[in-house]
C-alpha positions in Angstrom: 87.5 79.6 81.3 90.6 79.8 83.5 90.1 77.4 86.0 87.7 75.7 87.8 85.6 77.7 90.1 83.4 77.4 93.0 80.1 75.6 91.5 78.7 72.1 91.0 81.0 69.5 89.4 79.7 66.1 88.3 82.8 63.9 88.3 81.4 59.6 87.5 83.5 57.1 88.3 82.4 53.5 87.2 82.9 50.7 89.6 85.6 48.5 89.1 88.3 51.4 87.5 91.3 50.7 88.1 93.6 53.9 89.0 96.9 51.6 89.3 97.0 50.9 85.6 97.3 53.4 82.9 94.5 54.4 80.3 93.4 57.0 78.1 91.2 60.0 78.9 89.4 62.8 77.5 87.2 65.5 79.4 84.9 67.5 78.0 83.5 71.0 79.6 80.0 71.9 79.1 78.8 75.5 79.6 75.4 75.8 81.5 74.8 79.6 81.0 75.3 81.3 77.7 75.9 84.7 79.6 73.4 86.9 77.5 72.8 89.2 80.0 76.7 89.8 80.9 77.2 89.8 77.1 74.5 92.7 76.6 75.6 94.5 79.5 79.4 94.4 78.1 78.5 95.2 74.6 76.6 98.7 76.4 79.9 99.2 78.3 81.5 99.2 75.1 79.7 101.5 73.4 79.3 103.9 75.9 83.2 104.0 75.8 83.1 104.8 72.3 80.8 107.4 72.5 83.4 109.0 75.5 86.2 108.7 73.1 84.3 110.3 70.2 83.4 112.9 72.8 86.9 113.4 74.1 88.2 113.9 70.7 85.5 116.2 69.5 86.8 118.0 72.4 90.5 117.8 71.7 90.0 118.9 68.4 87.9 122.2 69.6 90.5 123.1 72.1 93.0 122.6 70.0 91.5 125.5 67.5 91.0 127.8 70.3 94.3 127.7 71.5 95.8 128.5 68.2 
C-alpha cells in the first residue's frame, strides 16, 4: 500500500482524549479484499508474457540460422 486511497476509513476517537498532551500510538491496517481475482488475472498476464518471450526467441534463434 502506498498511501491512503479513496475508500471508507474508520478512525474512533474516545471521549475525553486529550490531543494537548503527548502519548503513544500504534495503527494497524487491515486489508478487506485479498485480491484473488487481480492476483489470477496477473499471474495469466505473466505467463502469457513468457510464452511471448519463448516465442520471440524461438524466433531469434530460426532467423538467425537462416541468415547465416
Amino acid at each position: 500500500m502506498n498511501g491512503l486511497t479513496a475508500s471508507f476509513w474508520f478512525w474512533p476517537f474516545l471521549p475525553g482524549d486529550n490531543f494537548f498532551k503527548s502519548a503513544s500510538y500504534s495503527i494497524e491496517a487491515l486489508c478487506a479484499a485479498p485480491f484473488m481475482e487481480e492476483k489470477a488475472n496477473l499471474r495469466a498476464v505473466e505467463a502469457e508474457i513468457l510464452a511471448k518471450r519463448a516465442e520471440i526467441s524461438k524466433f531469434e534463434t530460426e532467423y538467425r540460422e537462416v541468415c547465416t
